[in-house]
C-alpha positions in Angstrom: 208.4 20.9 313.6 207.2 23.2 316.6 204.4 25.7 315.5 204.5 29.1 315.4 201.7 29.6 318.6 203.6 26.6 320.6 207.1 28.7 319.8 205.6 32.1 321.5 204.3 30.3 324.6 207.3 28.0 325.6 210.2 29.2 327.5 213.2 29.7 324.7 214.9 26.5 323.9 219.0 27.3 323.7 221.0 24.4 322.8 224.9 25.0 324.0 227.5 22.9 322.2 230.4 21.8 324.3 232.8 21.5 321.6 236.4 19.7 321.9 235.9 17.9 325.2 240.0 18.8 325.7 239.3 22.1 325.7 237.7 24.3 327.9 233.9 24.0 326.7 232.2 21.8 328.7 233.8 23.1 331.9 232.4 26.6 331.1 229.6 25.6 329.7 229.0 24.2 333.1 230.3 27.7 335.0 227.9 29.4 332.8 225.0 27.4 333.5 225.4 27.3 337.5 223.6 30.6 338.0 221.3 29.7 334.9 217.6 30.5 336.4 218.9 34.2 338.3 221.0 34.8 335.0 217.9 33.5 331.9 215.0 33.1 334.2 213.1 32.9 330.2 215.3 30.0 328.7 215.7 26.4 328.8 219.2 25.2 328.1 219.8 21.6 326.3 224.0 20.8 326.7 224.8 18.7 324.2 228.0 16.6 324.8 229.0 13.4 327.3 227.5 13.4 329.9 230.3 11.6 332.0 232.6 14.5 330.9 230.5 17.1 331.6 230.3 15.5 335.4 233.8 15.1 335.3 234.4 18.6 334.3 232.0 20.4 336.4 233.4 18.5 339.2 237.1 20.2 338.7 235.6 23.1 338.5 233.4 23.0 341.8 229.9 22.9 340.3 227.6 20.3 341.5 226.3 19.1 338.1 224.0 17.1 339.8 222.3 19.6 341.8 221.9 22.0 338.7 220.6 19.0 336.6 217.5 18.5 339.7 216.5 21.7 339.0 214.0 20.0 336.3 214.0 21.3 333.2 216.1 24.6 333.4 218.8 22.6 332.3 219.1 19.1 330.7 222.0 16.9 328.6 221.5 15.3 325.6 224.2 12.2 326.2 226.1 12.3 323.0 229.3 9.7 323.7 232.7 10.6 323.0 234.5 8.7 320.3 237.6 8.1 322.8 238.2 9.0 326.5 239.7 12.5 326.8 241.8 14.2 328.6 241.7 17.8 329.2 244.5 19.6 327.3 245.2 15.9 325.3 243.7 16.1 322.1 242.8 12.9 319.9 241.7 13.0 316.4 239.0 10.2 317.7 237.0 12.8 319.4 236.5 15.1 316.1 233.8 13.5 314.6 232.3 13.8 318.0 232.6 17.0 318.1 230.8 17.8 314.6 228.0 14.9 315.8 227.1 18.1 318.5 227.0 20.5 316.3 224.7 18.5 313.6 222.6 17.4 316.7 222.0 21.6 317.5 221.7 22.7 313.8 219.3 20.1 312.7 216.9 20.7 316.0 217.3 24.4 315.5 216.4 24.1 311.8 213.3 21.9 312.9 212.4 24.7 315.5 213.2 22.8 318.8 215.7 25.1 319.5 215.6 28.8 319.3 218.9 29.4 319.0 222.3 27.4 319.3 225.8 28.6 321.4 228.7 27.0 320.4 231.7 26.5 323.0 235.0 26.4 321.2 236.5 23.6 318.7 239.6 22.6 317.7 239.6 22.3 313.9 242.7 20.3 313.9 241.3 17.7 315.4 238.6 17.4 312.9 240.9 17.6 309.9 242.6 15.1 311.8 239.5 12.9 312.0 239.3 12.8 308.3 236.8 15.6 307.9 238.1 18.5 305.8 236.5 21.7 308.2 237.7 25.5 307.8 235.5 26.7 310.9 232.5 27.2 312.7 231.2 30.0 310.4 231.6 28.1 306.8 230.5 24.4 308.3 227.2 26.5 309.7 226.7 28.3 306.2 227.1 24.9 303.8 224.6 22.6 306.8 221.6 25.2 306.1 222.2 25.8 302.8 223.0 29.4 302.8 225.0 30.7 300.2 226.6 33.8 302.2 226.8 34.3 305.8 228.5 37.2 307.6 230.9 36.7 310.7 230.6 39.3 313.5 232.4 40.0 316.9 230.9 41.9 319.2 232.1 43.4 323.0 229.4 43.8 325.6 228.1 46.6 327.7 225.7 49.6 326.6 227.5 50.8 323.4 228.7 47.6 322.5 231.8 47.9 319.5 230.8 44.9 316.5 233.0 43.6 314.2 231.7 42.2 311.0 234.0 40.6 308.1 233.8 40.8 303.9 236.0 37.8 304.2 236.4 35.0 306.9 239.4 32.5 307.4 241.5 33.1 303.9 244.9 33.1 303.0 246.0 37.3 303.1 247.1 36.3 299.2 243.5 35.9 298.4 241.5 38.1 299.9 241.5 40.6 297.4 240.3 38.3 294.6 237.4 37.5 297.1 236.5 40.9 297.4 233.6 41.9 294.6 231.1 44.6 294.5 228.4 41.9 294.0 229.5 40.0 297.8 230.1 43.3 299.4 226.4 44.4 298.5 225.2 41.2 299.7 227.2 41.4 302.7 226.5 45.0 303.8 222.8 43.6 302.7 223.0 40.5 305.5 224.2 43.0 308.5 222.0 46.0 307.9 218.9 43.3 307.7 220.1 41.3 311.0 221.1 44.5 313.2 217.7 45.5 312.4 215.7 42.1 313.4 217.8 40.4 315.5 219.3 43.5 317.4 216.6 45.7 317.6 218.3 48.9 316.0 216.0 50.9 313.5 218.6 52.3 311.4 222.0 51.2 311.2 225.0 52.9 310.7 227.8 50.8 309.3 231.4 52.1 308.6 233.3 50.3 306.2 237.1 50.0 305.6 239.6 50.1 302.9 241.8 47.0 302.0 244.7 48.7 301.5 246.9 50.9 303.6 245.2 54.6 303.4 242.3 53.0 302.2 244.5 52.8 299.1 245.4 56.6 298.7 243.4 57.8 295.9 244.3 54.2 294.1 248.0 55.0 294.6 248.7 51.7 296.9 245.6 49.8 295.7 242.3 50.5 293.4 240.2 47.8 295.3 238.7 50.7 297.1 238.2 52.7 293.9 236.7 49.8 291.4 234.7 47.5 294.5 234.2 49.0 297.6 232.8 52.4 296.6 230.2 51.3 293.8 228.9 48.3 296.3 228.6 51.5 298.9 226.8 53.6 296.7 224.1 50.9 295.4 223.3 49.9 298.9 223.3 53.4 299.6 220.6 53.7 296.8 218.7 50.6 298.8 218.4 52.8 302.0 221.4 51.0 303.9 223.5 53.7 305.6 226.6 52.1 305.0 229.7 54.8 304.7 233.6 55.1 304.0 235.8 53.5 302.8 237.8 54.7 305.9 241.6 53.8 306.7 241.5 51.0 308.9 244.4 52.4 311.2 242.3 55.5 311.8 238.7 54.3 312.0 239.0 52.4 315.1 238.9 56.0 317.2 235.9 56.8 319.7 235.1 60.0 317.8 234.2 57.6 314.7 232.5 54.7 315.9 230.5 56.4 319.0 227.7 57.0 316.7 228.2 53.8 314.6 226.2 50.8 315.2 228.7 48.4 312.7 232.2 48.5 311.4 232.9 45.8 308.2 236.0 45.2 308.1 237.9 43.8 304.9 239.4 40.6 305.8 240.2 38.7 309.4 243.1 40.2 310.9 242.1 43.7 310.1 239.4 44.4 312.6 239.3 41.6 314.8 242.6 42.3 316.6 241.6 45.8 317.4 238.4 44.1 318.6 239.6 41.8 320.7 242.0 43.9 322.2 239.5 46.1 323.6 236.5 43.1 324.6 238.7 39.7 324.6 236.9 37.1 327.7 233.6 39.5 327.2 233.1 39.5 323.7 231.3 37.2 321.5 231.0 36.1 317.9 227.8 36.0 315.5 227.4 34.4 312.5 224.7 36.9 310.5 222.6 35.7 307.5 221.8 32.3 308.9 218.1 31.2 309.1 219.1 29.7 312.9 220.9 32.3 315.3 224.0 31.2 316.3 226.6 32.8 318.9 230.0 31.9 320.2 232.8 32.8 322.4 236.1 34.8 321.6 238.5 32.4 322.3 239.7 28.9 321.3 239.7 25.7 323.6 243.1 27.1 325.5 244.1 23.9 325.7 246.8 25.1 329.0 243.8 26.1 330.8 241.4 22.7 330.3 240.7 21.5 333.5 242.1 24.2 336.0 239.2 26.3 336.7 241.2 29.6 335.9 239.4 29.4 332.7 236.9 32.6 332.3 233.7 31.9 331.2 232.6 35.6 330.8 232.5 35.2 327.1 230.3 32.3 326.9 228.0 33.9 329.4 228.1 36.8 326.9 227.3 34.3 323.9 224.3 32.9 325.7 223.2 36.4 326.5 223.0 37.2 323.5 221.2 34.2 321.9 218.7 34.7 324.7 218.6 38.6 323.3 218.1 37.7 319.7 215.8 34.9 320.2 213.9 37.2 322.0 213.8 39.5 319.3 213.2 37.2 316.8 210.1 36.1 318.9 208.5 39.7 319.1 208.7 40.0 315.6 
């Protein structure tokens, strides 16, 4: 375990997992990292994956791996070995439990404190469930590894007023969502952002602008009372808590400039609600977040694009947005 007066006098120690070695991960992860000491002249990055395939990768991609690897301790590998050879756009169900043997190897040292934060490249969960290993994503495998019983996905675009995403509810079936919808999780939700906006992003007072569920935000409990009997009373007793947390708005209305130029958050009810109009606007700059966690943790936007592996027209924007922004948070988390 690192103490805390060793923490505030080492350079910040980011682990990157490369994710499904098919994929495009380790090929951006090595893009990213080429311009590492201009881009995080603070930070440290440990890559956690093959080292063969990251060579390989960087190579087909016209990075000198090498040459960024002499540069001492800016950046370093931590040789995990793939389960089977890969190919890039070939998956094989003998790589998955590679795959969650990086992401144990970043959690576990960023629980001990060797890392100050972790950036994921993207997975491929079939490939897992293929392995044998029942997995529904990033978010909920990071959630039951620390032990924490309710963690909040958010997407985020980049720039000066960056537009985040947050979700009530992660990957479920449509059908369901609206049994997972209480006033209890919404409280705690709407709890987890406000706190993590606040000490991880730096913002004093967050605004946060919720949706409805149903169309209309249910028309006065015409096409839906889910806004009526959970979504208001969880508003109004974190509203009694000091969180400025407002609406519920129509979803097909709130995602206008005149709304959210003075919001800091929207929470949106379920996945593919607020993420496409997200991703629409930020997709190959945006990143994801998972809130609540006693680690920081960010991501990219995309999956592996298996079509693009090994190609180079890959953009590697978004990670470089991810890493930014554990950098930024880990920061922030340092100052206090």
């Amino acid at each position: 375990m690192t103490s805390a007066a060793e923490s505030a006098h080492r350079p910040l120690q980011i682990a990157i997992t490369t994710g499904e070695p098919a994929g495009v991960g380790p090929e951006l992860t090595a893009q990213a990292l080429a311009g590492a000491a201009a881009h995080w002249p603070t930070a440290q990055f440990t890559v956690l994956g093959d080292a063969q395939l990251l060579a390989e990768r960087a190579r087909a991609v016209g990075v000198d791996w090498a040459a960024l690897l002499a540069q001492g301790p800016r950046v370093r590998v931590e040789h995990r070995a793939l389960g089977a050879p890969s190919q890039a756009g070939k998956l094989d169900a003998a790589n998955g439990r590679y795959v969650l043997d990086l992401l144990d190897a970043a959690i576990d040292g960023a629980v001990a404190g060797t890392y100050d934060a972790i950036v994921t490249a993207p997975l491929q969960k079939s490939t897992i469930n293929d392995a044998g290993v029942p997995f529904t994503g990033h978010t909920e495998y990071l959630a039951e590894r620390t032990h924490t019983p309710r963690v909040v996905m958010m997407l985020a675009g980049t720039g000066k007023r960056p537009l985040r995403v947050a979700l009530a509810t992660t990957h479920l079936p449509l059908k369901d969502v609206s049994a997972a919808l209480t006033i209890e999780s919404l409280v705690e939700t709407l709890r987890i952002v406000d706190h993590d906006l606040r000490h991880h992003f730096g913002l004093p007072a967050p605004r946060i602008l919720v949706t409805g569920l149903n169309p209309h935000a249910g028309e006065n409990g015409y096409l839906g009372r889910e806004e009526i009997d959970v979504i208001t009373p969880a508003l109004q007793q974190v509203n009694g808590e000091g969180i400025d947390a407002r609406g519920p708005y129509p979803a097909d209305t709130l995602f206008q400039p005149r709304y959210l130029e003075e919001a800091d958050c929207v929470l949106a009810m379920f996945h593919d609600q607020g993420l496409p109009v997200l991703k629409f606007a930020t997709f190959g700059e945006g990143i994801n977040v998972t809130l609540g966690l006693p680690i920081i943790r960010t991501s990219v936007d995309h999956g592996t694009a298996l079509d693009l592996a090994g190609t180079g027209r890959a953009d590697a924007g978004s990670l470089m947005a991810a890493i930014e922004t554990a950098v930024s948070m880990a920061q922030q988390r340092r100052a206090g």
